[in-house]
C-alpha positions as CSV (number, residue, x, y, z in Angstrom):
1,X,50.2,0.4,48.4
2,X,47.5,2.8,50.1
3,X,43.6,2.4,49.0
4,X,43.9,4.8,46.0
5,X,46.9,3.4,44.3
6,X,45.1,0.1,44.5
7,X,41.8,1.5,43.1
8,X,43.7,3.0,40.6
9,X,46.0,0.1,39.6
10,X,42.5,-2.0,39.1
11,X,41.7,0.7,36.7
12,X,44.5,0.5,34.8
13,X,45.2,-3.4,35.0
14,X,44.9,-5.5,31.9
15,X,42.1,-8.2,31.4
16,X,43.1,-11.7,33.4
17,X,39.6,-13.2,33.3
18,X,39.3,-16.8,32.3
19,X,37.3,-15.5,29.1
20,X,38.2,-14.1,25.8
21,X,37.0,-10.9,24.5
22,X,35.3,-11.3,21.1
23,X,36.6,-9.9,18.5
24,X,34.8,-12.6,15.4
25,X,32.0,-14.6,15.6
26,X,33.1,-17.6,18.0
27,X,32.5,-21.1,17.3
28,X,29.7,-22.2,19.8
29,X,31.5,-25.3,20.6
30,X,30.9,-24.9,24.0
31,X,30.3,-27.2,27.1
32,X,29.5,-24.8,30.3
33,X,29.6,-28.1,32.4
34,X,33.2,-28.6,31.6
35,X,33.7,-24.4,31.4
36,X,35.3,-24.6,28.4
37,X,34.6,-23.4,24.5
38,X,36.3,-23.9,21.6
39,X,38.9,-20.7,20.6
40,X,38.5,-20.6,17.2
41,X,36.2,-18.7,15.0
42,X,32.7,-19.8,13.6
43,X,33.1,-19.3,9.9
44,X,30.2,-22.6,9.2
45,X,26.8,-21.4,10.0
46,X,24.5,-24.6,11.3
47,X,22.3,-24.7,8.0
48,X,19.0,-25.4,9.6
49,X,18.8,-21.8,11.7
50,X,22.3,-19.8,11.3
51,X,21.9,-18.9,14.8
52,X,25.2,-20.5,15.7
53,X,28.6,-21.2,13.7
54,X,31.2,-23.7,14.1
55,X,34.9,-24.1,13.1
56,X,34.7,-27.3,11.4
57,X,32.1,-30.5,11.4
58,X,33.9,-31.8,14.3
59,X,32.8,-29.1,16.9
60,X,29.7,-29.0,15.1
61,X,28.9,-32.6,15.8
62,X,30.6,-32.7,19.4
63,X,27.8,-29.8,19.7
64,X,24.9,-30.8,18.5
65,X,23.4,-32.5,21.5
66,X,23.3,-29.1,23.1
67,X,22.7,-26.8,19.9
68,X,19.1,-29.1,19.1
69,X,17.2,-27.7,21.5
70,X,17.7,-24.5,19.9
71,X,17.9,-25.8,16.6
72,X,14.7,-27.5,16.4
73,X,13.0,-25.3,19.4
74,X,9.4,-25.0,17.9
75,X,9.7,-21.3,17.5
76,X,11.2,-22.1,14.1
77,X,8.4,-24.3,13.0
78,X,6.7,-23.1,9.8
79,X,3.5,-24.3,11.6
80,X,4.0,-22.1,14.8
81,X,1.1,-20.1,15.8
82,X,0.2,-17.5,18.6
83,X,-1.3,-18.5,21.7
84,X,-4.6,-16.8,21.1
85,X,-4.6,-18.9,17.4
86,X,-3.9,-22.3,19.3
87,X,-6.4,-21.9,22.0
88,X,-8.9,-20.4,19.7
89,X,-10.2,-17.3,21.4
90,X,-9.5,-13.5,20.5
91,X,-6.4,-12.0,21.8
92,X,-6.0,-9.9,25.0
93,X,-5.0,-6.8,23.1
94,X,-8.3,-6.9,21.3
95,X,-10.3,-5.6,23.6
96,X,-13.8,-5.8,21.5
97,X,-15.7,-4.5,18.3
98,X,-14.3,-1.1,18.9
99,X,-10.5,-1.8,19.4
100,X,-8.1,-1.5,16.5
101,X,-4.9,-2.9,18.3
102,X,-3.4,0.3,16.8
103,X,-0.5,2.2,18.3
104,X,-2.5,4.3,19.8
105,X,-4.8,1.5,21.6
106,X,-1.6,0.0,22.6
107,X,0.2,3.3,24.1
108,X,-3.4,4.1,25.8
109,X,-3.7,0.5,27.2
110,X,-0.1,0.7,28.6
111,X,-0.2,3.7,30.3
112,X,-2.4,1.5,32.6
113,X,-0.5,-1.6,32.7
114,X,2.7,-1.6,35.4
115,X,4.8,-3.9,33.0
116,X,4.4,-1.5,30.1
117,X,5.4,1.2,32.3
118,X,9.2,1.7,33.3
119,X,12.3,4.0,33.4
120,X,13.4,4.3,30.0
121,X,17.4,3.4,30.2
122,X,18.2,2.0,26.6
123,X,16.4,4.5,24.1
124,X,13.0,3.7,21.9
125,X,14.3,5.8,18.4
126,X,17.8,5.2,16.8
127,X,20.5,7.2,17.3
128,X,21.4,10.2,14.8
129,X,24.4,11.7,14.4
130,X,23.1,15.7,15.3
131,X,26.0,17.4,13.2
132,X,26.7,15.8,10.2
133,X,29.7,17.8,9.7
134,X,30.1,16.7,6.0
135,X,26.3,18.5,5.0
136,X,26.6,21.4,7.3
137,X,29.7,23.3,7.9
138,X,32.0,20.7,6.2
139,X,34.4,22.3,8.4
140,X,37.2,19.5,10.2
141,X,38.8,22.9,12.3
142,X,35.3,23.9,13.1
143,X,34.8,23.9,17.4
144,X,31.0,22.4,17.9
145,X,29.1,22.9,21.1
146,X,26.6,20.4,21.4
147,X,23.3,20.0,24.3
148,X,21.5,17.2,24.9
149,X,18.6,18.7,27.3
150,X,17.1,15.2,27.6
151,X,20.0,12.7,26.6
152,X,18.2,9.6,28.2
153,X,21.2,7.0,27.6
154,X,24.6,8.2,25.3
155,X,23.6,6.6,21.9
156,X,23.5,9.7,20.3
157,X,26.1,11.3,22.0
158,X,28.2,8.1,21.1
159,X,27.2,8.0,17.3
160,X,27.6,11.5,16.8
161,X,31.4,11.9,17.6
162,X,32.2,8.8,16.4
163,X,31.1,9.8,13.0
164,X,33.0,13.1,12.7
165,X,36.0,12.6,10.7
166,X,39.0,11.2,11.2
167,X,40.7,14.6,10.3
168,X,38.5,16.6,13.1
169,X,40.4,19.0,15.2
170,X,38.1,21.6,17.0
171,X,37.1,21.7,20.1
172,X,33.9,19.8,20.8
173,X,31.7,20.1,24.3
174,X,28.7,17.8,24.7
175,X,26.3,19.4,27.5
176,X,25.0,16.0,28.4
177,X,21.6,16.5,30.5
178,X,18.8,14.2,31.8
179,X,16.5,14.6,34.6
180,X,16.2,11.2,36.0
181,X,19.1,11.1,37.8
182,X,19.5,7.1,37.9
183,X,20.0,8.0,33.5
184,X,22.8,10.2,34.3
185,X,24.7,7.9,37.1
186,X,24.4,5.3,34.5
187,X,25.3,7.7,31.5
188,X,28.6,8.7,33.8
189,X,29.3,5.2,34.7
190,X,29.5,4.3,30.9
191,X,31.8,7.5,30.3
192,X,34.1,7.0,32.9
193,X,34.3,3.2,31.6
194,X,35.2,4.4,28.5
195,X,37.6,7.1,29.5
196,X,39.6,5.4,32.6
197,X,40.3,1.8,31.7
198,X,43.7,1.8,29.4
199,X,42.5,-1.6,27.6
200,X,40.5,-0.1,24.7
201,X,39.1,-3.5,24.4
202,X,37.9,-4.4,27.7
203,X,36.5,-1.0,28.0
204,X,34.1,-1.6,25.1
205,X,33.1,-4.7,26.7
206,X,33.0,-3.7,30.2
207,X,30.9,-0.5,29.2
208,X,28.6,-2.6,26.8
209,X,27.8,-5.1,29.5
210,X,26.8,-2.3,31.8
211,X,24.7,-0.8,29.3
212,X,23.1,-3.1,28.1
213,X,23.1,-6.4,30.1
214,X,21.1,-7.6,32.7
215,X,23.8,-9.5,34.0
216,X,27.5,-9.3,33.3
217,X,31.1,-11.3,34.5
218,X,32.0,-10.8,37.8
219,X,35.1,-9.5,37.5
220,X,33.2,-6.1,35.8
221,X,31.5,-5.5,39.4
222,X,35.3,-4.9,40.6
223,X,36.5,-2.5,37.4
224,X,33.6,-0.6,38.1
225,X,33.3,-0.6,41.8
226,X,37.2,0.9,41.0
227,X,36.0,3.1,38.6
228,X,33.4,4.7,40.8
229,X,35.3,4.8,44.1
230,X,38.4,6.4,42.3
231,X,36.3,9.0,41.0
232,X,34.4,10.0,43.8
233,X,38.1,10.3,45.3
234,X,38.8,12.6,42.9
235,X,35.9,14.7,43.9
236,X,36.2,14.2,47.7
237,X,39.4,16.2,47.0
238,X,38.0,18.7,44.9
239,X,35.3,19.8,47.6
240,X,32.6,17.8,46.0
241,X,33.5,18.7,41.9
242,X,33.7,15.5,39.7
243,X,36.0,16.8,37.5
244,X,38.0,13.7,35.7
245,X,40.5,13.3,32.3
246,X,39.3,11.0,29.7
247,X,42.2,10.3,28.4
248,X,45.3,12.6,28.0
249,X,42.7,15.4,25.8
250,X,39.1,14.8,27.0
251,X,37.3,15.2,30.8
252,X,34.1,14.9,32.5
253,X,32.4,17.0,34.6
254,X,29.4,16.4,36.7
255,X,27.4,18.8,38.2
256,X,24.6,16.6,40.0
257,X,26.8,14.3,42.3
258,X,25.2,14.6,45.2
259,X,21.8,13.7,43.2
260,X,23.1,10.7,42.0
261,X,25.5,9.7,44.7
262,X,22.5,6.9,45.9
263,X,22.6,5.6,42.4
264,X,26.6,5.3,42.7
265,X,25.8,3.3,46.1
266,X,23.2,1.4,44.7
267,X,25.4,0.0,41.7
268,X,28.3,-0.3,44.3
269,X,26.4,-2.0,46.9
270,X,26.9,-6.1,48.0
271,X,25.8,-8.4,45.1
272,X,22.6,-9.6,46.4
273,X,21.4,-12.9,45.9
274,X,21.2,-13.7,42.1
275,X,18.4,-15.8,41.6
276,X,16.5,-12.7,43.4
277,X,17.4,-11.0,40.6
278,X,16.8,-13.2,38.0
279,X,13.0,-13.5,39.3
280,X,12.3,-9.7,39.8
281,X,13.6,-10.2,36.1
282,X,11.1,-13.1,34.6
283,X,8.5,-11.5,36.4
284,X,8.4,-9.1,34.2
285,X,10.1,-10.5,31.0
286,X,7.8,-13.5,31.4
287,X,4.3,-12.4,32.9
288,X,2.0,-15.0,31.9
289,X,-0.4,-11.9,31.6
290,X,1.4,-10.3,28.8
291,X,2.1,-13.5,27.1
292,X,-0.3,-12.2,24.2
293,X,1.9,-9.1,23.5
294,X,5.2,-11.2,23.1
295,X,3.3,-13.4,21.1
296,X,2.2,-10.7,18.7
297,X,5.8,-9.3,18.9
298,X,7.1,-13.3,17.7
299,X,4.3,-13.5,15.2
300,X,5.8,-10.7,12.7
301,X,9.1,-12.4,13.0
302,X,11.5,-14.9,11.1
303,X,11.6,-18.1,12.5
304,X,15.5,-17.7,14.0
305,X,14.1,-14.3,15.2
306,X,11.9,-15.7,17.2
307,X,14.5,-18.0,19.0
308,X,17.0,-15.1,19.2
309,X,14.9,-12.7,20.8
310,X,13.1,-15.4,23.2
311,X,16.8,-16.2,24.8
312,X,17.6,-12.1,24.6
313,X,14.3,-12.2,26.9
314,X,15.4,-15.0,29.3
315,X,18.8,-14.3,29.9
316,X,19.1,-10.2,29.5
317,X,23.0,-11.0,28.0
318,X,23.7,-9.3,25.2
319,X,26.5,-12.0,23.3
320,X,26.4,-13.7,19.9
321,X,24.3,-16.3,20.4
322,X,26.4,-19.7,20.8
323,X,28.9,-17.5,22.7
324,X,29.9,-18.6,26.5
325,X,27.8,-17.0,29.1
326,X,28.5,-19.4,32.2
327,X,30.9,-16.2,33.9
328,X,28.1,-13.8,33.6
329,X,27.1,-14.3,37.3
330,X,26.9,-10.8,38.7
331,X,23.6,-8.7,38.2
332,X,23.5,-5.3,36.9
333,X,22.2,-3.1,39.9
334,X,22.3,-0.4,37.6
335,X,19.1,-1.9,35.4
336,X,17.1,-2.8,39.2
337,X,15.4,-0.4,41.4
338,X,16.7,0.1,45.5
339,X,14.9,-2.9,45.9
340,X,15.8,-5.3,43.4
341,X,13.0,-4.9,41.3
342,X,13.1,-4.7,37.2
343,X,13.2,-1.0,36.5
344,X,11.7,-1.0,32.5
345,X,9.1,-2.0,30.7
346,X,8.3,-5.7,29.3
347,X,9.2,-5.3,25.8
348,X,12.7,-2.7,26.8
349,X,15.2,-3.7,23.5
350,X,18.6,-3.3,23.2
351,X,17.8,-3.2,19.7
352,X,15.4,-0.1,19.3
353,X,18.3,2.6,20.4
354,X,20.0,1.9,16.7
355,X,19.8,1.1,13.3
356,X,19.0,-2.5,12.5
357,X,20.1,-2.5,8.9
358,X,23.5,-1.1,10.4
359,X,23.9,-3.8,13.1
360,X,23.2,-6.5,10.5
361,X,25.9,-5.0,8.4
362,X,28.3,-4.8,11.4
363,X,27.7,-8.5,12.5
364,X,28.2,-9.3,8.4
365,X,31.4,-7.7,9.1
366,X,33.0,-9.8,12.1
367,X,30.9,-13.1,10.3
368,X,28.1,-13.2,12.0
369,X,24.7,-14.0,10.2
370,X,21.8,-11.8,10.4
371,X,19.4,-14.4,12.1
372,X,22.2,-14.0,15.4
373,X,20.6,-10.1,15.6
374,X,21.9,-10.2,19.0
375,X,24.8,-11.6,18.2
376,X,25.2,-8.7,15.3
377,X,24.1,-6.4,18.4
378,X,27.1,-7.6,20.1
379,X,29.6,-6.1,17.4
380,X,28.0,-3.5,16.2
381,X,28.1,-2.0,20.0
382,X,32.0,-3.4,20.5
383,X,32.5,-1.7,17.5
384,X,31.2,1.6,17.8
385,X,32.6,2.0,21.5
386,X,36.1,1.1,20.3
387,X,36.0,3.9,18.1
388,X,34.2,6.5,20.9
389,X,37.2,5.4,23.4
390,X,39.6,6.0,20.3
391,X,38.1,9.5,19.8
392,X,38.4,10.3,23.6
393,X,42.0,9.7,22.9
394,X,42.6,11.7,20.1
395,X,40.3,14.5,20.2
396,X,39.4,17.3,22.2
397,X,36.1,16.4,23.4
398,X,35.1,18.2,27.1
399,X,31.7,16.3,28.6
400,X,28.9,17.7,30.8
401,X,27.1,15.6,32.8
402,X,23.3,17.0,34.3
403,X,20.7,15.9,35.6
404,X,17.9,19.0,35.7
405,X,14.7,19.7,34.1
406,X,15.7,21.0,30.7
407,X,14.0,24.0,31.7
408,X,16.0,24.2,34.6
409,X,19.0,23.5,32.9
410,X,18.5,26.5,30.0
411,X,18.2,29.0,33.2
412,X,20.8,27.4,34.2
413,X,23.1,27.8,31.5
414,X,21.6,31.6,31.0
415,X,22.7,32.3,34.7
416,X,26.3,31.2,34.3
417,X,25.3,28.6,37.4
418,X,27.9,25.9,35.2
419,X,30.3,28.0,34.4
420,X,32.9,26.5,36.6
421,X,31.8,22.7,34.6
422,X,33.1,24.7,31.5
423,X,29.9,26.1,30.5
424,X,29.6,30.0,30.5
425,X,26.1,31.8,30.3
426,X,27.6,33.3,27.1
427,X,27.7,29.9,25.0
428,X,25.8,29.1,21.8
429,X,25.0,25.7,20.6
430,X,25.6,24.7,17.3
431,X,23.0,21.9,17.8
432,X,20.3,21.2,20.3
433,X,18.8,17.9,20.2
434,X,15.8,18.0,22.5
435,X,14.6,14.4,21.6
436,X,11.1,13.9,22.0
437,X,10.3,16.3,25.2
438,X,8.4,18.7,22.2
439,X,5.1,16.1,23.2
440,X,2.5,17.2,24.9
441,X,2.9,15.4,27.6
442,X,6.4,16.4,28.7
443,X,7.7,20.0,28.4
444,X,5.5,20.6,24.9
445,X,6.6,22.8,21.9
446,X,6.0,26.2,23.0
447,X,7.8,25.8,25.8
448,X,10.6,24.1,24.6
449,X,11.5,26.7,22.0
450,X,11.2,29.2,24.6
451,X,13.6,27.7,27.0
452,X,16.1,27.3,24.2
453,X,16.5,29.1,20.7
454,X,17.9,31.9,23.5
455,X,21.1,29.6,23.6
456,X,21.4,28.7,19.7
457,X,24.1,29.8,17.8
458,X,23.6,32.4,15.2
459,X,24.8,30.3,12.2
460,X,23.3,29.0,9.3
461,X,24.4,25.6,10.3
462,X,22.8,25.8,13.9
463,X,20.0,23.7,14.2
464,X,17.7,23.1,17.3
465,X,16.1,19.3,16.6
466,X,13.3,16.8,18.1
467,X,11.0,14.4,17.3
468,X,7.1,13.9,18.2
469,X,6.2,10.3,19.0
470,X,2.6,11.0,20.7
471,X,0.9,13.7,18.2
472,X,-1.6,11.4,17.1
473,X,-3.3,11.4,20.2
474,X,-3.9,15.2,19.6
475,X,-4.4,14.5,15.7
476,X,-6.7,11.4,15.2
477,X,-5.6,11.6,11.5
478,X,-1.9,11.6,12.1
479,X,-2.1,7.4,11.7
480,X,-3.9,5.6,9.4
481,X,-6.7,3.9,11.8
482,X,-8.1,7.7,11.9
483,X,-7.8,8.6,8.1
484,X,-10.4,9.2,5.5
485,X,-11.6,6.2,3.9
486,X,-9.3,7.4,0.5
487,X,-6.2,7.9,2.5
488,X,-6.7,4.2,3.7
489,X,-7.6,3.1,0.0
490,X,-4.2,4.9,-1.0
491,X,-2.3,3.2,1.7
492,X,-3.4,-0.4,1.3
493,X,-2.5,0.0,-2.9
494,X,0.8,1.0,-1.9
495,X,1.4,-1.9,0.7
496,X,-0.3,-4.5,-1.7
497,X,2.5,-2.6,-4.6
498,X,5.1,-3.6,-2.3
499,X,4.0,-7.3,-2.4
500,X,5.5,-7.5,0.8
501,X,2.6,-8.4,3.5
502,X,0.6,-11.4,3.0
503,X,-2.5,-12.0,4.7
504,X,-3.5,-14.8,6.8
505,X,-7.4,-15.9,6.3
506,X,-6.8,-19.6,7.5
507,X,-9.2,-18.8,10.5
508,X,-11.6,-15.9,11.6
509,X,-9.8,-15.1,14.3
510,X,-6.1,-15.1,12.3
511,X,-8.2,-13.1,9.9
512,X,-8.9,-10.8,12.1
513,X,-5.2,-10.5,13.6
514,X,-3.9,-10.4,10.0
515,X,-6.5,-7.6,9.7
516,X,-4.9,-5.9,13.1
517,X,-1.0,-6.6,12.2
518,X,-1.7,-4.7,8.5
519,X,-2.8,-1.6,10.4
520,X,0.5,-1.6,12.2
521,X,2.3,-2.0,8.9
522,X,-0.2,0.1,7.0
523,X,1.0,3.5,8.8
524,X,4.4,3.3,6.4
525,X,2.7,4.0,3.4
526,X,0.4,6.3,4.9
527,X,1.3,10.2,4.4
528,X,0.9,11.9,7.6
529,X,2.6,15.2,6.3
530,X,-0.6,17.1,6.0
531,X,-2.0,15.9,9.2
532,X,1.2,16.7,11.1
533,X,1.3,20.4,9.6
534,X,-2.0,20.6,11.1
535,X,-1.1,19.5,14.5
536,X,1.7,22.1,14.7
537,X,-0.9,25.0,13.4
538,X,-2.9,23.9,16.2
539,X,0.0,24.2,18.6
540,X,0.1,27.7,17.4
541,X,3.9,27.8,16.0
542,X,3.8,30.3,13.2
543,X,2.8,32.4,16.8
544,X,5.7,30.7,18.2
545,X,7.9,31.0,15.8
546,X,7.6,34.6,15.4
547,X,7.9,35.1,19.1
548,X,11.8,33.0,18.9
549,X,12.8,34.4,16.0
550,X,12.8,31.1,14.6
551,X,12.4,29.0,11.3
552,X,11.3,25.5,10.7
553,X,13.2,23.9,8.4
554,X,11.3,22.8,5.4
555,X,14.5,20.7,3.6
556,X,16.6,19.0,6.3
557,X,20.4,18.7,7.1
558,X,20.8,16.6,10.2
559,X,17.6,14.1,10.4
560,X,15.0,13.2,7.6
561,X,11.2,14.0,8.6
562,X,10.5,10.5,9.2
563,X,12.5,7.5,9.7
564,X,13.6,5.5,6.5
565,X,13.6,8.8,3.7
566,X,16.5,10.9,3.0
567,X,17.2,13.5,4.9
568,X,16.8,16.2,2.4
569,X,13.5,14.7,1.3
570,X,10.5,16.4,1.1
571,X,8.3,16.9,4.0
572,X,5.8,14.4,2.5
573,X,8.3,11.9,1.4
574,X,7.1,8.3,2.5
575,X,9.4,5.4,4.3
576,X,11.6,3.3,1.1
577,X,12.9,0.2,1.7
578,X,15.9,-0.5,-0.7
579,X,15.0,-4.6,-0.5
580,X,12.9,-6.7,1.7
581,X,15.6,-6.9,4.8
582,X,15.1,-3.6,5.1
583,X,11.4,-3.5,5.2
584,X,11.3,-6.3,7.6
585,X,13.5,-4.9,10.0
586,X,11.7,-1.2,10.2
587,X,8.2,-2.9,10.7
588,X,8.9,-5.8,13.1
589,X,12.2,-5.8,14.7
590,X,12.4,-2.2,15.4
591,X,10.0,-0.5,17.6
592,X,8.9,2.3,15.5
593,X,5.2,3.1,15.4
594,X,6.0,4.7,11.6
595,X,4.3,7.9,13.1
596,X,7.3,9.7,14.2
597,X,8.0,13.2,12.7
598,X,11.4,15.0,12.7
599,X,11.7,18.6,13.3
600,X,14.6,21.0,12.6
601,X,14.3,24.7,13.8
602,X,17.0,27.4,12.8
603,X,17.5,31.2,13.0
604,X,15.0,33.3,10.6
């Protein structure tokens, strides 16, 4: 067998690790000493924090000397407190009389702090679906061609063609584009993870792990060293085109190999020595300096939260929580600079790339309770890649991997420079989802809608779509700490309506935290609308807009204006929250600043 067959046979080969893949919520009957865990399912939660489940009393006793750590870890306490509250003294984010601890304090401060600073490799919004086939062209023989001119990871790539229907038989081609090239190795690792291993299974849990995991079984570094090797085989041969089947109806292409070919090293280089790893890792996760931050981060959360995200934070493994981790013992070069160092930010979550209230449902689903958000996390993810490697299988789906500016890529595009990746100059997107590069401080509106209504389709159904996440800096009104008196009046009788905030007076200074924490939440019942409309007359769109030949949406079809409203709401609908779950999740376990605003932009 030469070096190819064997590369390939790897590929191919089903799953002989010493580990099962999870397909319910395990019972956490586990002893790593003895490297051994019980096979059956969890179906009894422990009553105390329902972070864990067993099979029967039995396991839950044999357990317990392990599981009361955990269990009665002081995290859960009713009495807990923040740092700054036990040692008396103001918090580090409050930097005097004049700070707010608002978002936009925060976001200033960070920009000058090295741990809040990072590449951006798991996402900070939720994913959409960008067609929505069943309110747009409700079409299932319809052909879609879709860009993503700054994809960061594949969440919305991923959620968007798992959610066309079963029943879906056009043609579909995802222009798949990111500038930083490390994003797109990564985003073509996952791909070819998804589209080359035969085992549906293990490729959902091979491709999760590399996602998403700081560390992840050994046996993984092998599949994907394979996967990697046999690809760039494939383009060795093809005089330098990476041009690979997904499946017996999809393929990939890449365009930027050579950019990313150091990446490719980099994740196929010698594992290094783990615990360097794992420190480059703490050093960031746990920075005594920050401790504040994660403190106010735990403070908004329920007590099982709190335990749940602080292992999350100490062992980077995304696994229900009593689950066996003892095989994870390779690091993930992938999330680690050349030199072994911690490529995001302090607070980077797995979490804020999706829908809480739809990973909670997913865990419900394979019986695992909500306080195991991880653990929920862990299914939701196995769930929805299953389906993406299903869809790779059955429908027609051609991917094109990039790594330009997006302005680089639409001249690109317009210059028929990809048309040999499948991509003439004379293609029209039904949907351009440009993220959030319409802020100021990356490409910017104008500029943006320059670059691309050119290559929208002419349809009523094709939509060009983004988001702003910084405007407030430009519009001090666009968040509540920079409103009118009234509008702050309005806002606090809505949050008090809700009965859902309490406030915390037991000292000054938890008084004056309480006072900084409502501000946060404050910004959901504030309506931005007007102050947002503003903004974007400022940025001179109606100008803009007449130069593109373009029209912004004022009802929606794709993405509401703002997170947590319907999307055919009005533009000044506020967030509603169905029950408390809901509320609770959107305002502390997600990372949304309740400031974001949607945009869609169609043909006049």
């Amino acid at each position: 067998m030469g070096p190819h067959e064997f590369m390939d046979a790897v590929v191919k080969a089903p799953s002989d690790a010493p580990f099962r893949l999870l397909g319910v919520h395990p019972c956490a009957n586990v002893n790593v000493a003895k490297y051994s865990a019980c096979s059956k399912p969890g179906t009894m939660a422990c009553s105390e924090c329902r972070l864990v489940s067993y099979c029967s009393k039995e396991c839950q006793k044999k357990h317990w000397n392990a599981h009361k750590n955990d269990c009665r870890n002081p995290m859960r306490s009713k009495n807990w407190k923040p740092v700054w509250t036990r040692e008396n003294r103001l918090p580090s984010f409050v930097d005097g009389p004049e700070s707010t601890g608002s978002y936009g304090d925060e976001i200033s401060r960070a920009r000058a702090d090295r741990l809040s600073s990072g590449v951006c490799l798991w996402g900070n919004s939720p994913a959409i679906d960008i067609v929505n086939l069943s309110h747009n062209e409700n079409d299932p023989k319809c052909d879609l061609n879709l860009a993503f001119p700054a994809s960061g990871d594949l969440r919305h790539a991923v959620l968007t063609v798992n959610n066309l229907p079963e029943n879906f038989l056009g043609d579909l081609k995802l222009v798949i584009n990111d500038r930083a090239p490390h994003v797109t190795s990564r985003n073509l690792v996952v791909l070819l993870v998804l589209g080359m291993i035969q085992d549906e299974a293990l490729a959902a849990d091979i491709a999760l792990h590399f996602w998403y995991s700081v560390f992840y079984p050994g046996e993984y570094t092998l599949r994907i060293s394979a996967i990697i090797t046999s690809a760039l085989s494939s383009a060795i041969k093809d005089k330098g085109a990476l041009n690979v089947p997904l499946g017996p109806r999809s393929s990939l292409s890449c365009t930027s190999l050579p950019n990313i070919l150091p990446f490719l090293s980099h994740i196929l280089g010698p594992s290094q020595n783990l615990e360097e790893f794992q420190t480059a890792y703490d050093s960031v996760r746990k920075a005594p300096e920050r401790e504040d931050f994660r403190d106010r981060m735990y403070a908004g959360l329920r007590p099982s939260h709190r335990v749940a995200f602080q292992k999350y934070r100490r062992f980077g493994i995304v696994l229900p929580f009593g689950a066996i981790n003892a095989h994870f013992n390779a690091a993930n070069h992938s999330l680690f600079s050349f030199d072994a160092q911690w490529l995001q930010t302090d607070f980077a979550d797995p979490l804020g790339g999706w829908e809480t209230t739809d990973v909670v449902a997913a865990g419900k689903k394979h019986g695992t309770p909500a306080e195991d958000i991880y653990g929920c996390l862990y299914f939701y993810l196995t769930d929805q890649l299953r389906i993406f490697v299903r869809r790779l299988r059955t429908h027609r789906i051609s991917i094109v991997l990039c790594d330009l500016d997006s302005t680089a890529l639409s001249v690109a595009i317009r210059q028929g420079c990809l048309t040999r990746s499948g991509v003439p100059r004379s293609i029209r997107f039904n949907r351009i989802h440009v993220s959030n590069i319409f802020d100021f401080n990356y490409v910017g509106l104008s500029d943006v809608l320059r670059d691309w209504s050119g290559l929208l389709g002419d349809t009523k159904h094709s939509v060009l779509l983004g988001y702003f996440m910084n405007w407030p800096f430009l519009q001090p009104d666009g968040q509540i700490s920079g409103a009118c008196e009234g509008k702050m009046r309005d806002a606090m009788k809505r949050l008090d309506a809700s009965g859902r905030y309490t406030h915390d007076v037991s000292t000054p200074h938890a008084a004056q935290v309480s006072i900084i924490s409502m501000l946060s939440v404050l910004d959901t019942y504030y309506d931005n609308c007007k102050p947002f409309l503003n903004f974007l007359k400022k940025q001179r769109l109606d100008e803009v807009l007449r130069r593109e030949k373009l029209r912004l949406r004022e009802t929606h079809t794709i993405v509401p204006h703002r997170l947590q409203v319907p999307i055919n709401a009005r533009r000044d609908a506020l967030p509603q929250f169905p029950d408390v779950d809901s509320w609770y999740y959107y305002n502390y376990v997600t990372c949304s600043s309740a400031c974001e605003r949607y945009v869609e932009f169609c043909r006049q």
